[in-house]
C-alpha positions in Angstrom: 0.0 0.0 0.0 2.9 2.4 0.7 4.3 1.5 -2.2 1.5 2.7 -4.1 0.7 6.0 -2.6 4.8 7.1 -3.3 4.5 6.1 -6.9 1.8 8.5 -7.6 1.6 12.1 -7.8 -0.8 14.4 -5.5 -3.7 14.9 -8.6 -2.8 10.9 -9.5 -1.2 11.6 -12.6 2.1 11.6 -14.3 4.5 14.8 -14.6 3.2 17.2 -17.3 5.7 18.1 -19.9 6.4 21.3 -21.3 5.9 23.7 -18.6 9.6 24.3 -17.6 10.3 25.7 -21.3 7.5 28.0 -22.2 9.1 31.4 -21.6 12.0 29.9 -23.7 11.6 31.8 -27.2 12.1 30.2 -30.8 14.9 30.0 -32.4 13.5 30.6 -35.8 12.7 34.1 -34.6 15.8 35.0 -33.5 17.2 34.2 -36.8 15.5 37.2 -38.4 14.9 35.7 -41.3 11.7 35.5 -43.5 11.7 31.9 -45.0 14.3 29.4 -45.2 16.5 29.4 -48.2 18.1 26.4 -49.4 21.3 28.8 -50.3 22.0 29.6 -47.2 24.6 26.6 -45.6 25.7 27.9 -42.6 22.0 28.6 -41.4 20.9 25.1 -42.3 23.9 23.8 -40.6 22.9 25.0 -37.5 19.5 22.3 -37.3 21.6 19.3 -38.6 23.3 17.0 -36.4 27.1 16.3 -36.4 25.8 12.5 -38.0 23.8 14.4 -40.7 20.3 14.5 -39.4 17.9 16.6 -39.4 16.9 17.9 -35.5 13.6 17.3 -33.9 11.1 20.4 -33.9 11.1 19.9 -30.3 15.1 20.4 -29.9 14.8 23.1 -32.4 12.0 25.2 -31.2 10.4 25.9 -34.8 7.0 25.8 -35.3 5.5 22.9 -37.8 5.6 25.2 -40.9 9.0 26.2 -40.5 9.8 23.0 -40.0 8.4 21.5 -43.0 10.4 24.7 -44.7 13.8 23.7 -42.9 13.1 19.8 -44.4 13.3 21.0 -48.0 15.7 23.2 -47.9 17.9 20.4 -46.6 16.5 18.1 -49.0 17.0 20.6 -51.8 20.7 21.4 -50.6 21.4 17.9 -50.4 20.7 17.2 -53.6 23.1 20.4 -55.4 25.6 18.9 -52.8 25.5 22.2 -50.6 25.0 19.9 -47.9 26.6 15.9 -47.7 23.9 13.5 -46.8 26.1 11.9 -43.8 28.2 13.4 -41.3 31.8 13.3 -41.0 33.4 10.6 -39.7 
C-alpha cells in the first residue's frame, strides 16, 4: 500500500511536460529571417546534427511550418551537394 501511494503524484497523474520551457523563445525568430533558403549553408547547418540528421522540432524550437520549410531546404541542398547527406566521420 505504501508502495503505491509514493508512486503516484498528488492529482494521480504523471508529470506534465512542457511547462519548464514555455518562456523559452524560438529559435527561428531570433534568426530574423523570412523563410528558409536552401542557399544559405551555414543557417541550415545550425539544425543538422554532427551524424547528418535533421533535428527534432522539439530540440529546435520551430514551429511545424517552418519546419516543413527547414526539411526541403535540406532536402533541396542535399541534392546540389550544398549539404553531404552523412556526417563526417
Amino acid at each position: 500500500m505504501a508502495r503505491q501511494q509514493r508512486q503516484q503524484t498528488p492529482t494521480g497523474r504523471g508529470r506534465r511536460r512542457g511547462l519548464s520551457d514555455r518562456g523559452r523563445p524560438r529559435k527561428y525568430t531570433s534568426l530574423k529571417v523570412d523563410a528558409i533558403d536552401y542557399k544559405d549553408v551555414n543557417l541550415l547547418r545550425r539544425f543538422i546534427s554532427d551524424r547528418g540528421k535533421t533535428r527534432s522540432r522539439r530540440v529546435t524550437g520551430l514551429s511545424r511550418k517552418h519546419q516543413q520549410q527547414l526539411a526541403t531546404a535540406v532536402k533541396r541542398a542535399r541534392e546540389l551537394a550544398l549539404l553531404p547527406y552523412v556526417g563526417e566521420r
